[in-house]
C-alpha distance (Angstrom), angle and dihedral (degrees) to the residues before:
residue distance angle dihedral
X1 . . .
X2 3.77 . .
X3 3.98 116.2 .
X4 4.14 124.5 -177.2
X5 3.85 119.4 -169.9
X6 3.47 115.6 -166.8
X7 3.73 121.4 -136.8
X8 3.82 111.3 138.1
X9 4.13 90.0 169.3
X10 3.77 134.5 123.9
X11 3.92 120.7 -98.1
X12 3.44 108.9 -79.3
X13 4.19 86.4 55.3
X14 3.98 84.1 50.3
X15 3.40 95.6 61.3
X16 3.87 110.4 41.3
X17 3.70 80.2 46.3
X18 4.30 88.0 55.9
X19 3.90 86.0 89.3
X20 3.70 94.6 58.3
X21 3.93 95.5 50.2
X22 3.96 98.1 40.8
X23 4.41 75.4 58.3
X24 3.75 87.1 57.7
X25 3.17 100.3 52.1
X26 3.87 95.8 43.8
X27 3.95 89.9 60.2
X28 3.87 91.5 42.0
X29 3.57 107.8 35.4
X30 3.83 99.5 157.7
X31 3.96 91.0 37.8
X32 3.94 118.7 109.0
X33 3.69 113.0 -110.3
X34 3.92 125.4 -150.7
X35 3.37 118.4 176.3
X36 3.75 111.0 -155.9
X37 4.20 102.4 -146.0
X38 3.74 144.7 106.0
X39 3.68 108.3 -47.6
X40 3.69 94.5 -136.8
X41 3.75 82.5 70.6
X42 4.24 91.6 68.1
X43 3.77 100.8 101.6
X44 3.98 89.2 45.1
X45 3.55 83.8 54.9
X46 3.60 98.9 39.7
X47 3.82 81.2 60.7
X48 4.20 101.5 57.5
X49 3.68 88.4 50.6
X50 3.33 91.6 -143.9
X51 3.70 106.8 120.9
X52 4.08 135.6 32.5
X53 3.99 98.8 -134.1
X54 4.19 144.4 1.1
X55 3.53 110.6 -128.2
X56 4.08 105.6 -153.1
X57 3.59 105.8 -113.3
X58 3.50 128.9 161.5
X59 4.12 124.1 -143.0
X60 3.99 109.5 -75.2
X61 3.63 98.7 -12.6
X62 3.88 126.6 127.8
X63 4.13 109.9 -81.2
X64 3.91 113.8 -118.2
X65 3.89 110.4 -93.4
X66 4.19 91.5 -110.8
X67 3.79 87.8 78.6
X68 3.28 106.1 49.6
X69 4.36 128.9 94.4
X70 4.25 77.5 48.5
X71 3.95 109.0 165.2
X72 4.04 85.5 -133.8
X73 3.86 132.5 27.8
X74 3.51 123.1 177.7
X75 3.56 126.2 -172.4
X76 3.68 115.1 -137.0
X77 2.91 100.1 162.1
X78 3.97 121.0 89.9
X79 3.97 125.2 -50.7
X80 3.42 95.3 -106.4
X81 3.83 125.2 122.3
X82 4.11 93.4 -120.4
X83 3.50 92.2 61.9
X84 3.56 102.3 43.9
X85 4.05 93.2 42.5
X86 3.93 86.7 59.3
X87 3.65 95.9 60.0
X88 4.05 94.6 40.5
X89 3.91 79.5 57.7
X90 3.89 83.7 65.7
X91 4.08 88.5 61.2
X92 3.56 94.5 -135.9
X93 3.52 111.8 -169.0
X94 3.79 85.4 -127.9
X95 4.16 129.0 22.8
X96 3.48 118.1 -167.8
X97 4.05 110.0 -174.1
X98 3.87 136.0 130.5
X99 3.79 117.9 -78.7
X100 3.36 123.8 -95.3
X101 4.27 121.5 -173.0
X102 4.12 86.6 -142.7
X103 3.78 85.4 57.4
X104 4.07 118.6 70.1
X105 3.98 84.6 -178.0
X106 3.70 95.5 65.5
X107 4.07 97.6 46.3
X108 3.76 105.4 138.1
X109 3.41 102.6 18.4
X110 3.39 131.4 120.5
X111 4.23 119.8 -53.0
X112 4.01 124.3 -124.3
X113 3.85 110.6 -120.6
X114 4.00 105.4 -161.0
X115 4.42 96.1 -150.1
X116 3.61 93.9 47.8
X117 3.89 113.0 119.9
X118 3.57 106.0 -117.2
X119 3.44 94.0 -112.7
X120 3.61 103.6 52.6
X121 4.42 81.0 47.7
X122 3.48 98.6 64.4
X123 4.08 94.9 42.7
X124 3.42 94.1 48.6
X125 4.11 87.3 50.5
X126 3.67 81.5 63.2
X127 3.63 104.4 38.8
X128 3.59 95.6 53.6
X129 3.91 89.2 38.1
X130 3.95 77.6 67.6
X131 4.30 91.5 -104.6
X132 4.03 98.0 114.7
X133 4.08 106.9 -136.2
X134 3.95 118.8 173.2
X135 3.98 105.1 -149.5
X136 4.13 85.8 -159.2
X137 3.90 108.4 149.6
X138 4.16 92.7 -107.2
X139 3.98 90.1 69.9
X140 3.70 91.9 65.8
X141 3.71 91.7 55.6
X142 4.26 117.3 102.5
X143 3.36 136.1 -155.2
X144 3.71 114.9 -99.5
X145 3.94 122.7 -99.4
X146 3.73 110.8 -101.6
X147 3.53 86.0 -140.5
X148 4.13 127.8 82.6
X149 3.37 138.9 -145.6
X150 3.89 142.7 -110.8
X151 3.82 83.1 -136.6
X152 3.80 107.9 49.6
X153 4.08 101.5 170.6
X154 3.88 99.7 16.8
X155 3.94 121.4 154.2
X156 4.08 97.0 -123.7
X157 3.59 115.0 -155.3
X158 3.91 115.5 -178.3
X159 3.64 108.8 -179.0
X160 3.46 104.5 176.4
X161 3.90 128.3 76.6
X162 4.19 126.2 -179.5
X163 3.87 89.0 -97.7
X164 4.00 138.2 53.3
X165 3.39 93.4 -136.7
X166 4.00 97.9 69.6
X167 4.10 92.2 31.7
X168 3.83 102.1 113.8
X169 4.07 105.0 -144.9
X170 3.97 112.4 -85.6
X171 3.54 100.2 -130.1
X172 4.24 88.5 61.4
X173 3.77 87.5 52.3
X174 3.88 85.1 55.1
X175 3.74 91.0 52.2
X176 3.86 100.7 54.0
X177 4.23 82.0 40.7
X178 3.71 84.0 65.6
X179 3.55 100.2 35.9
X180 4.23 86.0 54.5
X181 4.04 92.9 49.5
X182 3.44 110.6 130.6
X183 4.14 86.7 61.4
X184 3.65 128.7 84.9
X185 4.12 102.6 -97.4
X186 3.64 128.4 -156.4
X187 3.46 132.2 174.1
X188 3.73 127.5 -154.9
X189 4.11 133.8 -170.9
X190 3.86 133.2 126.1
X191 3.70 122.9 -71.1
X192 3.44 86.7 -96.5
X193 3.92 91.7 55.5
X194 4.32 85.8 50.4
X195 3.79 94.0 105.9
X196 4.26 91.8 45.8
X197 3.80 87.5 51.3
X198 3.74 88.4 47.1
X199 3.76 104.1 54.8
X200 3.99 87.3 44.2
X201 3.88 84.5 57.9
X202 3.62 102.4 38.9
X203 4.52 85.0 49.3
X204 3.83 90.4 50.9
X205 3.92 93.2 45.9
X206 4.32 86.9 -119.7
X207 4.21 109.2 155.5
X208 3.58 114.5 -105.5
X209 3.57 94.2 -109.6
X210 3.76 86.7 69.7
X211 3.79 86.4 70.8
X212 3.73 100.6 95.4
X213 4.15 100.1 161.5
X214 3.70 118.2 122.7
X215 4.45 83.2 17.9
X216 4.02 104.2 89.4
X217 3.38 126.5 61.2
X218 4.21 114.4 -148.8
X219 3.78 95.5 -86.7
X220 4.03 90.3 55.1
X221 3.65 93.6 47.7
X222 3.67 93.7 45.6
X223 4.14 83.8 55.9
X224 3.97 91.3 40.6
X225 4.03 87.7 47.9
X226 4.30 89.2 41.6
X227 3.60 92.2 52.5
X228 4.26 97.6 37.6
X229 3.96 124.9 139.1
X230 3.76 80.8 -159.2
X231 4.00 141.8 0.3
X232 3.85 114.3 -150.1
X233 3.60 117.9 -177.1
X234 3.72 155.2 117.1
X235 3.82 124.7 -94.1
X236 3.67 93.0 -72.2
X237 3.68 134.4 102.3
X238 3.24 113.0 -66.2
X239 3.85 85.5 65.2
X240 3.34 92.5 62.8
X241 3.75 94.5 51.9
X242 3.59 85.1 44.7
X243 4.03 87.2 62.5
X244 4.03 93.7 40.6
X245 3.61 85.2 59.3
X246 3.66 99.9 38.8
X247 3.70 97.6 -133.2
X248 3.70 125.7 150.8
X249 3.91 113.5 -77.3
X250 3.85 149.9 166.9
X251 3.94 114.3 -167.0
X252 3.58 126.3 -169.7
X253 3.81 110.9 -135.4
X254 3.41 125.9 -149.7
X255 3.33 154.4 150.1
X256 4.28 91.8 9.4
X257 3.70 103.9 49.5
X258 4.05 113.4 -124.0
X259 4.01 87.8 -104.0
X260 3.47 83.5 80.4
X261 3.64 112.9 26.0
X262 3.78 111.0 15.8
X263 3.66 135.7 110.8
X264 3.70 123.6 -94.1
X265 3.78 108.3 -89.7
X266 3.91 130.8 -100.2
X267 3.41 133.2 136.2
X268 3.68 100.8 -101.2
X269 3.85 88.8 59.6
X270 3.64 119.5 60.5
X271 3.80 129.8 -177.3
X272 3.92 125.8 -161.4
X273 3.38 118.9 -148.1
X274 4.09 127.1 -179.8
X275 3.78 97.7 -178.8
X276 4.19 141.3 96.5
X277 3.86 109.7 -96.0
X278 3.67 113.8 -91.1
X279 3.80 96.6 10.0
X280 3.77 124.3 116.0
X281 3.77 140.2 -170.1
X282 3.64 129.8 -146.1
X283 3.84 105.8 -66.5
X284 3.97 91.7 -160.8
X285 3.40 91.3 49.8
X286 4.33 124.2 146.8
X287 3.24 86.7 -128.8
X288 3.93 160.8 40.0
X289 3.58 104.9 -66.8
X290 3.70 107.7 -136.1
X291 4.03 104.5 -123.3
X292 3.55 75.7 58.0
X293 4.04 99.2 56.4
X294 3.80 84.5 46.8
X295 3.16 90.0 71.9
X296 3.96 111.3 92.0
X297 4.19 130.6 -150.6
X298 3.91 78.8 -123.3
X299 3.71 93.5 54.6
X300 4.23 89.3 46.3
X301 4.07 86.5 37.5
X302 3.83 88.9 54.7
X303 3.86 91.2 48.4
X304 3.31 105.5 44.8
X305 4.21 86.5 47.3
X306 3.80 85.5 49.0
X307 4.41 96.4 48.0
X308 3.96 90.8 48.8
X309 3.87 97.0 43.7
X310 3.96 80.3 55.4
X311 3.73 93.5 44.7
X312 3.70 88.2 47.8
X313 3.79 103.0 52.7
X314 4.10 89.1 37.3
């Protein structure tokens, strides 16, 4: 049996979706499993155990001939009509996806339910599309990398995030950097996030070799995340690996309340949140979303003081 599952998204959508493919391959244990996403993804995925390969596949475009004339596809993906018309392309022999009232194809499938955590979305996709999938916090952990780290214990703050809207100003990441001096301080981002990581670095008076954006690929941030004194970040995915790892971490929520995006709750992992329950802001936003800005350095400094006293007596 051949199965594809469709989730061409960045990390953060990888993970809460880790729940959903650990259910498909608990139903189909002997099937084949492609996973049609960004191939720098691979060793994440290597890690949930869930599927056999990543097929690189960029977001909305056509999915390489290889995968197609699957027994099962399942859209993962969004709800939208794009997404679920590029897999139907495949001619699966089946196609389970939510319904959409453009798309004949998907009548009597299951509905989209906008204040469902994402998790809890994509399981109940399944569940109801008669593949049973439990979205109970344990599925979303991973194994651990084999593989160390150079900075075993590091405080990692990662201040950037793909858009404005959940990029908490640079000048308050410099102020809890200060505040945590004393402690080994890294700070992570893409290479296109280098010169973000470097003013926060050159405010809080951190070496340059602290500056680690643009330096790691995914499997040496998962290990630098794994093996963390603390996580710092914005709602983006480095929290989420943060929370498949269980390692210390503080994330700033905002625009998407953590009802519908955060990690699983423990003590060791705590999420700040500004906003009204159940109300959102623009995600893609140009700018700082305000639940975000209401969000002070002494609210993170607090946190962060709070997670590693807990790690520290624990």
């Amino acid at each position: 049996m051949r199965i594809v599952l469709l989730r061409a998204l960045g990390l953060g959508d990888f993970l809460t979706g880790v729940p959903a493919l650990r259910a498909v391959r608990t139903a189909f244990p002997d099937a084949g499993i492609t996973l049609a996403a960004p191939a720098v993804l691979e060793p994440l995925a290597g890690l949930c155990g869930a599927v056999d390969e990543v097929a690189d596949t960029a977001p909305l475009r056509p999915l390489a001939s290889r995968l197609h004339h699957a027994d099962l596809a399942v859209n993962l993906h969004g709800r939208g009509q794009q997404s679920t018309l590029l897999l139907a392309a495949t001619r699966p022999r089946r196609l389970l996806a939510f319904a959409h009232e453009g798309l004949e194809i998907t009548r009597g499938l299951p509905g989209w339910r906008p204040a469902e955590h994402e998790v809890a979305r994509w399981c109940r996709l399944l569940t109801e599309g008669g593949i049973p999938a439990d979205p109970d916090p344990a599925m979303l952990k991973l194994d651990p990398p084999a593989s160390g780290t150079p900075w075993p214990g590091a405080v990692v703050i990662h201040a950037g995030a793909s858009a404005a809207a959940r990029r908490w100003p640079p000048d308050r990441w410099a102020e809890v950097a200060t505040a945590l001096t004393g402690r080994r301080i890294v700070l992570t981002g893409t290479a296109d996030e280098g010169p973000l990581a470097s003013f926060i670095a050159g405010r809080a008076g951190l070496p340059p070799a602290s500056v680690l954006a643009g330096q790691l690929d995914l499997t040496a941030l998962a290990a630098l995340t794994a093996h963390a004194a603390l996580v710092l970040s914005g709602d983006t995915g480095i929290a989420h690996l943060a929370a498949a790892f269980g390692a210390p971490a503080v994330t700033l929520a905002g625009p998407v309340p953590p009802a519908l995006w955060g990690p699983p709750p423990r003590p060791a992992h705590r999420v700040l949140w500004a906003g009204e329950p159940g109300r959102s802001g623009d995600a893609h936003a140009s700018a700082p979303d305000p639940r975000l800005l209401a969000i002070s350095p002494a609210d993170v400094i607090a946190a962060a003081e709070t997670v590693l006293s807990l790690t520290k007596d624990g």
